[in-house]
C-alpha positions in Angstrom: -27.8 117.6 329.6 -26.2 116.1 332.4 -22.7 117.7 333.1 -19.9 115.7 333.2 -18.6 115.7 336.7 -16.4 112.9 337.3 -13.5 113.6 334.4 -13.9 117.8 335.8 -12.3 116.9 338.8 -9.9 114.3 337.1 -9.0 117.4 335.6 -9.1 119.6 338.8 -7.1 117.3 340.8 -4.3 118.2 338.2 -3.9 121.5 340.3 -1.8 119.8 342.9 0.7 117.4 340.7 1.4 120.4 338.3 1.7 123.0 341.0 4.1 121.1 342.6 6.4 121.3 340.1 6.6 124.8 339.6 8.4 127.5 342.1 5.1 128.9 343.8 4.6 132.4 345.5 2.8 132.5 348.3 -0.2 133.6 346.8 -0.2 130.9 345.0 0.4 128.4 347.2 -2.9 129.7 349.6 -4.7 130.0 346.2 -4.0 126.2 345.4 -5.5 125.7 349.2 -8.9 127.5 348.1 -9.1 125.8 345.1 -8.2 122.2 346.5 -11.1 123.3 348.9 -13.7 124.1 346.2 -12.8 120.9 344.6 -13.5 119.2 347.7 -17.0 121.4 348.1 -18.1 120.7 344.1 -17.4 116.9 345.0 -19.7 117.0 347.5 -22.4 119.1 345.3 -22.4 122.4 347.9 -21.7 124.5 344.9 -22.4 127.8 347.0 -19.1 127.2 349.4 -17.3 126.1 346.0 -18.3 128.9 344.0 -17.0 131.6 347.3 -13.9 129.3 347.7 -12.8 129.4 344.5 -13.6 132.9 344.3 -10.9 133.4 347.0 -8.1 131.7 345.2 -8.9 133.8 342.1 -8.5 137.3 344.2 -5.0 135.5 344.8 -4.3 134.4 342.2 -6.1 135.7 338.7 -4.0 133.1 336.2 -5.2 130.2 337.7 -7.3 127.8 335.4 -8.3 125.3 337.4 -10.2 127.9 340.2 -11.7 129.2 336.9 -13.1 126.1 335.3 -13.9 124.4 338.6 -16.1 127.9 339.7 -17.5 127.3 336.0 -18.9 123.9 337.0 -19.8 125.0 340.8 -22.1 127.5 338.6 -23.1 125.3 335.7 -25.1 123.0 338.6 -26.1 125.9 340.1 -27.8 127.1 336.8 -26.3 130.4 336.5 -25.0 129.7 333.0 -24.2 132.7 332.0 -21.4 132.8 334.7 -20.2 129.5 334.0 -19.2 130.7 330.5 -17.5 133.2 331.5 -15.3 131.3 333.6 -15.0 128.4 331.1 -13.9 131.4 328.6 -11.5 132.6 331.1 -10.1 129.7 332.1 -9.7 128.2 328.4 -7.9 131.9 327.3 -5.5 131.5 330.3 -4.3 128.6 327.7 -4.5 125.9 330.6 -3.2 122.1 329.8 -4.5 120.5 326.7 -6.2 118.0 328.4 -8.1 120.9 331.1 -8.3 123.0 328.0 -10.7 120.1 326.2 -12.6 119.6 329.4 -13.5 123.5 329.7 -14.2 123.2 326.2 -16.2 120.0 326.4 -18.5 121.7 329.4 -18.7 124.9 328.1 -20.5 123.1 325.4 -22.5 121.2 327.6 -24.0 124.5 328.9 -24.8 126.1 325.3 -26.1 122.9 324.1 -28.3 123.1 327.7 -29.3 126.9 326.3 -30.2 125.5 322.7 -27.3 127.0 321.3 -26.3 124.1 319.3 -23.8 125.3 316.7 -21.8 126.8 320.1 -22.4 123.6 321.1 -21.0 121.6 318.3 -18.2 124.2 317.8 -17.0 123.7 321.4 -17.5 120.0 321.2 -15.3 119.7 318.0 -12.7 122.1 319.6 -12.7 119.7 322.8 -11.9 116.8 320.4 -8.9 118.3 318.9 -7.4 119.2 322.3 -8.1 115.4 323.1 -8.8 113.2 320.6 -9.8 110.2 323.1 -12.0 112.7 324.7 -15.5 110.2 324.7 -18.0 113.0 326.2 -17.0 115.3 323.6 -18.2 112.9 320.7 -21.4 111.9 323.0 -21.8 115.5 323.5 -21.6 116.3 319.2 -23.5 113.1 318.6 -26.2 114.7 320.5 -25.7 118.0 319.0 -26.3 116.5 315.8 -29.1 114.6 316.8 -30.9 117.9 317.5 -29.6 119.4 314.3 -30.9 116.6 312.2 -27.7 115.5 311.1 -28.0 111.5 312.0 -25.1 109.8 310.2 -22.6 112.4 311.7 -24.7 111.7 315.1 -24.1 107.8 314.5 -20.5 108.3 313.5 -20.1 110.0 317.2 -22.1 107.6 319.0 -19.7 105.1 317.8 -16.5 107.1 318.1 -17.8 107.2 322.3 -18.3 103.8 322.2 -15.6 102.8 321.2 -13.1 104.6 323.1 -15.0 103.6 326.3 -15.1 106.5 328.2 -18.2 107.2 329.4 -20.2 106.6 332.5 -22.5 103.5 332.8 -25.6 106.2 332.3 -24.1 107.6 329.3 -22.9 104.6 327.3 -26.8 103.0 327.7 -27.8 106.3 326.5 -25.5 106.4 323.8 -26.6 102.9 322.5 -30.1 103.8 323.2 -30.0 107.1 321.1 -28.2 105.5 318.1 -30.6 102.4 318.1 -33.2 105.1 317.7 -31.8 106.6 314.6 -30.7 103.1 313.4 -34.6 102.2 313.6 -35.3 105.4 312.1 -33.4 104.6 308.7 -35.1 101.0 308.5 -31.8 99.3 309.8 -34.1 97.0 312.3 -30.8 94.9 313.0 -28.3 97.1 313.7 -31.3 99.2 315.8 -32.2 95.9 317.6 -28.6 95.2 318.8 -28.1 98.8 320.0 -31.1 98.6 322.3 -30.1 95.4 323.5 -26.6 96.6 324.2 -28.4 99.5 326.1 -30.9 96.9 328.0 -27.8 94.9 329.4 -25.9 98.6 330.7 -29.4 99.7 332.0 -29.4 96.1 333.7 -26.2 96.7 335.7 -27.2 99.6 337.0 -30.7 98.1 338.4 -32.9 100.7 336.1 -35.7 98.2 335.1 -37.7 100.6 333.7 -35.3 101.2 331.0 -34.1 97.3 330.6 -38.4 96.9 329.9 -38.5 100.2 327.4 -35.4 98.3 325.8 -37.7 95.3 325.5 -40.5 97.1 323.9 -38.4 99.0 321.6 -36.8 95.7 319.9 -40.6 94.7 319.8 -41.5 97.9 317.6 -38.5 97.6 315.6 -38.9 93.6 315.0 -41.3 91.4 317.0 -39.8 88.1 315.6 -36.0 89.5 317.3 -34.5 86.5 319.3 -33.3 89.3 321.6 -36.7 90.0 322.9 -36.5 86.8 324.4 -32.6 87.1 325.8 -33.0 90.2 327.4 -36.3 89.4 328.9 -34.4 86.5 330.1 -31.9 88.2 332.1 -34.3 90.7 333.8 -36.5 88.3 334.9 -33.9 85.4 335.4 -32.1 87.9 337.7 -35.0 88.2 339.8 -35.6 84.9 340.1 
């Protein structure tokens, strides 16, 4: 499952305004360097010189959060899972921000659900929402959870929660209307299945995937071959290339 990397460092980058404010030592202050520096590093996806800079601004400085959770992610990419729960863990017990707590939360998840651990998952993911209520990963994240547990209305009453608060990345709202059109067409709701895979053609459209618009295509066809949206997406596809 893919992690979610751009709202991590909208959380990291909260190291500098809330620092700021506080009375630092000067261990602090060099940790807050290393850890800028590891943000800058896991930005740029060299995870190895993120994971040994933020490793420095822990030696300095053992209560800070954000060197924690952003060491997590460096080794979540770097598929060492095991240590990225143990930093997510430590960083969420050093009781960061409610808003870095829901994102350690929210990617710890990500990890367990990327072990098959989905009741961690879902636990994690639930937890994430309470911390953050307009937190959309963390419903994509349960919706997906569910999925896998079999537990499709609670997975469609997610899907539409992350919809709806319009949080996710281009890649991730198609999915989530792809997924939900899927269970939609599952329980015989051709309509409501028909309009999700359209709404997922049109995403995959602005991002150029036309593989995925043409799979949208054919999935309206196997839900309903008489759908007029058949004929408006295949319209914009090939209009565009025109």
């Amino acid at each position: 499952m893919k992690k979610l990397f751009i709202l991590l460092f909208i959380g990291l980058c909260l190291t500098s305004t809330l620092c700021a404010e506080e009375a630092l030592t000067a261990k602090q202050k060099e940790a807050q360097k290393w850890t800028e520096s590891g943000n800058a590093y896991n930005s740029s996806q060299q995870f190895q010189n993120a994971i040994e800079d933020y490793t420095k601004a822990i030696e300095l400085d053992p209560k800070n959060p954000w060197a924690y959770s952003g060491r997590g992610f460096a080794y979540a990419y770097s598929n060492q899972l095991q240590e990225a729960i143990n930093d997510y863990t430590k960083a969420i017990e050093l009781r960061p921000p409610p808003t870095l707590a829901a994102l350690n939360y929210c990617s710890r998840g990500d990890v367990y659900h990327d072990l098959g651990l989905n009741q961690n998952a879902k636990d994690d993911y639930t937890k994430a929402i309470e911390l953050d209520p307009k937190h959309a990963y963390a419903y994509y994240g349960r919706g997906s959870v569910y999925v896998q547990l079999g537990q499709y209305h609670k997975a469609e009453d997610d899907f539409g929660k992350a919809i709806e608060l319009n949080g996710l990345s281009g890649e991730n709202i198609a999915k989530t209307y792809f997924i939900r059109g899927a269970l939609y067409a599952a329980e015989k709701l051709p309509t409501a299945a028909c309009d999700d895979f359209y709404q997922a053609g049109l995403l995959y459209l602005k991002q150029n995937n036309r593989t995925k618009v043409l799979e949208c295509i054919d999935y309206i066809k196997k839900v309903d071959s008489s759908s007029y949206l058949i004929q408006k997406l295949s319209d914009k596809i090939y209009g565009e290339n025109k």
